[in-house]
C-alpha positions as a printed Julia matrix, in Angstrom:
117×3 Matrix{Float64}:
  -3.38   13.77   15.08
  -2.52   10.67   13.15
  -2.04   11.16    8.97
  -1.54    8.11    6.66
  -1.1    10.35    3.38
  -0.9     8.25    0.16
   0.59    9.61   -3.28
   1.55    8.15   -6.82
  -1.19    7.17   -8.13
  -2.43    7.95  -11.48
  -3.33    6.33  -15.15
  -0.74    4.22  -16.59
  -1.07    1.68  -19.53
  -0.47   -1.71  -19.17
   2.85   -3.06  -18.39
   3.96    0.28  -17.09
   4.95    0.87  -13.41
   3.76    3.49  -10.43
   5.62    3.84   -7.24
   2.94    4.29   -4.25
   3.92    6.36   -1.09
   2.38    6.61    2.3
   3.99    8.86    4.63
   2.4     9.04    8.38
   2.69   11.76   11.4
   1.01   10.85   14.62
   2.4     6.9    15.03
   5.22    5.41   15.99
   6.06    4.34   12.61
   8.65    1.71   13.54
   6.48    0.14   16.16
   3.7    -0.13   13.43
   3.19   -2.79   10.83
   2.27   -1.38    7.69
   0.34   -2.66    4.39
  -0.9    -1.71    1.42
  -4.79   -2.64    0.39
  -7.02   -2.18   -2.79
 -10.07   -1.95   -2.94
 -11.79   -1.7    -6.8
 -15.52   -0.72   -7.42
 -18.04   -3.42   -6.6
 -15.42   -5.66   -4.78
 -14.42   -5.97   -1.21
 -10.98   -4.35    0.08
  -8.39   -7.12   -0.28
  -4.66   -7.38    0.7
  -1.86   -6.14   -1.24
   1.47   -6.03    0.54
   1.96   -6.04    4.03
   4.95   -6.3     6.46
   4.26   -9.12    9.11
   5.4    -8.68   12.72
   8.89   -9.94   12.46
   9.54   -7.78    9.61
   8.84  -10.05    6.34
   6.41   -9.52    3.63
   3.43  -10.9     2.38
   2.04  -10.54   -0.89
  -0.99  -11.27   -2.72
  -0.85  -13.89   -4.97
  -1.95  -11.68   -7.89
   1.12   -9.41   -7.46
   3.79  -11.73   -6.84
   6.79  -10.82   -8.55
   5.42   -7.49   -9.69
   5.15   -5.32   -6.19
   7.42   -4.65   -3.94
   6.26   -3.1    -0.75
   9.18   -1.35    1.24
   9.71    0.9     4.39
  11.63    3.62    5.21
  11.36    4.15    9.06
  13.7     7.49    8.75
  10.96    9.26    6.67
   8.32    7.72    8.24
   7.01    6.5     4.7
   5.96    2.62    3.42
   6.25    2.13   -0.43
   4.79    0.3    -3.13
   6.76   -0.61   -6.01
   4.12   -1.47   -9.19
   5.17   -3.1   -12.47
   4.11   -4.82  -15.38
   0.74   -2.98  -13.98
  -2.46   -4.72  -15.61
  -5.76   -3.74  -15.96
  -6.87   -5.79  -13.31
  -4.88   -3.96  -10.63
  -7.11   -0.62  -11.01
  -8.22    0.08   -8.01
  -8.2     2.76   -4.98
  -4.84    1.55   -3.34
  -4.82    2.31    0.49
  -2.25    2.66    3.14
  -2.56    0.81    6.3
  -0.63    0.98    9.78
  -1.89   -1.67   12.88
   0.06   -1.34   16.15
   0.35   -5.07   17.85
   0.26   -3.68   21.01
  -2.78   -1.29   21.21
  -4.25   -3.15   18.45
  -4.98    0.19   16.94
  -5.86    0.18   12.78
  -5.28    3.62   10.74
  -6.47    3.83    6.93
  -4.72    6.55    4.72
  -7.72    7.93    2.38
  -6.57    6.14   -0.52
  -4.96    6.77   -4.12
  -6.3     5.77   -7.73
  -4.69    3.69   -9.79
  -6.11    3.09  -13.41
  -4.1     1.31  -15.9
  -5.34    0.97  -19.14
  -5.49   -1.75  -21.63
């Protein structure tokens, strides 16, 4: 049974930080590229962080130089490193894995961020 559990979410006021976990069970977590999405209320689930096939990241341009996604393949677990947090990042933050080779997608089921102005 595959798991993408996220945790660290919470209210935090602006310019404060959050560190975001996702730990999985069921995938082959170094064979898996992982990412981090958002998704806030009336908008569409956009890209946050993601590791690309050979291993780099990608970041959207709203959180460059603020986030910092990272992986730990030992623990099975993909982070997301949030400062300077603004209002604009509240959203439902949600963990991702895709496997290149069976093309297979797995959503965690998401953790609230709020930060307050």
């Amino acid at each position: 049974q595959v798991q993408l559990v996220e945790s660290g979410g919470g209210l935090v006021q602006t310019g404060g930080s959050l560190r975001l976990s996702c730990t999985t069970s069921g995938i082959i977590f170094s064979m898996n590229v992982m990412g981090w999405y958002r998704q806030a209320p009336g908008n569409q689930r956009e890209l946050v962080a993601v590791f690309t096939r050979d291993g780099s990241t990608n970041y959207a341009d709203s959180v460059k130089g603020r986030f910092t996604v990272s992986r730990d393949n030992a623990k099975n677990t993909v982070y997301l490193q949030m400062n300077s947090l603004k209002p604009d990042d509240t959203a439902v933050y949600y963990c991702r894995s895709w496997n290149p080779i069976t093309r297979t997608i797995y959503w965690g089921q998401g953790t609230q961020v709020t930060v307050s102005s």
